[in-house]
C-alpha positions in Angstrom: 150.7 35.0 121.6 147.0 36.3 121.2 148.1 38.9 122.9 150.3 40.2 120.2 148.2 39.4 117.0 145.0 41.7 118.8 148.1 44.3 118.8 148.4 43.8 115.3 145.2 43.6 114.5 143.7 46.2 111.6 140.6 46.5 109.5 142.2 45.6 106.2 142.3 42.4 108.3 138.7 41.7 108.9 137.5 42.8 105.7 139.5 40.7 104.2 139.2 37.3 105.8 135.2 38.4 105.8 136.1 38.5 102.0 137.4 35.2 101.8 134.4 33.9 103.7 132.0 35.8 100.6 131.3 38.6 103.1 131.1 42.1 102.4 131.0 44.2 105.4 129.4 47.7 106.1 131.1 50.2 108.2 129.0 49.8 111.0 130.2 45.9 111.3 133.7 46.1 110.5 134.2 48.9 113.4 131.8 46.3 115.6 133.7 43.6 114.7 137.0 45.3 115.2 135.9 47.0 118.5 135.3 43.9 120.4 138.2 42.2 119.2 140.9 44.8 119.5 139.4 46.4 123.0 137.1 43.2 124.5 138.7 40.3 123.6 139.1 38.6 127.4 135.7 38.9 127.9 134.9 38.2 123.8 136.9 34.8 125.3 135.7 34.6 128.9 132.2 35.6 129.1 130.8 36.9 125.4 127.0 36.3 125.7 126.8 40.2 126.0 128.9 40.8 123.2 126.9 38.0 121.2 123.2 40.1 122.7 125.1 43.6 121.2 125.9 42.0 118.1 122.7 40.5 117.1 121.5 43.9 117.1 123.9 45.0 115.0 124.9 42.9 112.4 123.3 41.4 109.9 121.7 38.0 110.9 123.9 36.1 108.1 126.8 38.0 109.4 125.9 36.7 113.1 125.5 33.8 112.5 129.1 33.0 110.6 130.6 34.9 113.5 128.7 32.7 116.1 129.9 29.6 113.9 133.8 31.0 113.7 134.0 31.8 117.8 132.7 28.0 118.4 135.2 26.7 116.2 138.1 28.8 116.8 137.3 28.2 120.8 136.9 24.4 120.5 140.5 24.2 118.1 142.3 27.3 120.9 140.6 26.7 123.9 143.7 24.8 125.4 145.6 27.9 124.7 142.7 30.3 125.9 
C-alpha cells in the first residue's frame, strides 16, 4: 500500500499538504523533501537518523521541526503497517 502512494507521489503533493500546515516551501526543501520520500523511504522508515542529520542542514529549523513532529506521529499511528 505505501508502496503504491510513494509511486504516486508528486510535488504538487508536498507543497500542498505543507500549505495546509501554513508552510511555504523553497525549492531547495520541496526537492529534499520529495527526494527522501520518493527514492529513501525504507530507510526514511527503517533507520532515518541520517536523513534527519541531512535535513537539519537543509531545511529551515521550523520546517524540521514539523517534519520531525509528522514522522513521530505518522510512525506511532502506521507503525503496525510499517
Amino acid at each position: 500500500m505505501l508502496e503504491r502512494y510513494i509511486k504516486l507521489l508528486k510535488k504538487e503533493h508536498i507543497v500542498k499538504y505543507a500549505r495546509n500546515l501554513g508552510y511555504s516551501l523553497n525549492d531547495v526543501e520541496i526537492n529534499f523533501i520529495y527526494d527522501k520520500i520518493k527514492y529513501q523511504y525504507k530507510e526514511l522508515i527503517n533507520n532515518p537518523d541520517n536523513i534527519f542529520k541531512e535535513a537539519k542542514q537543509v531545511l529551515r529549523s521550523d520546517v524540521y521541526s514539523e517534519i520531525i513532529n509528522l514522522y513521530q506521529i505518522y510512525k506511532k499511528k502506521l507503525g503496525h503497517y510499517l
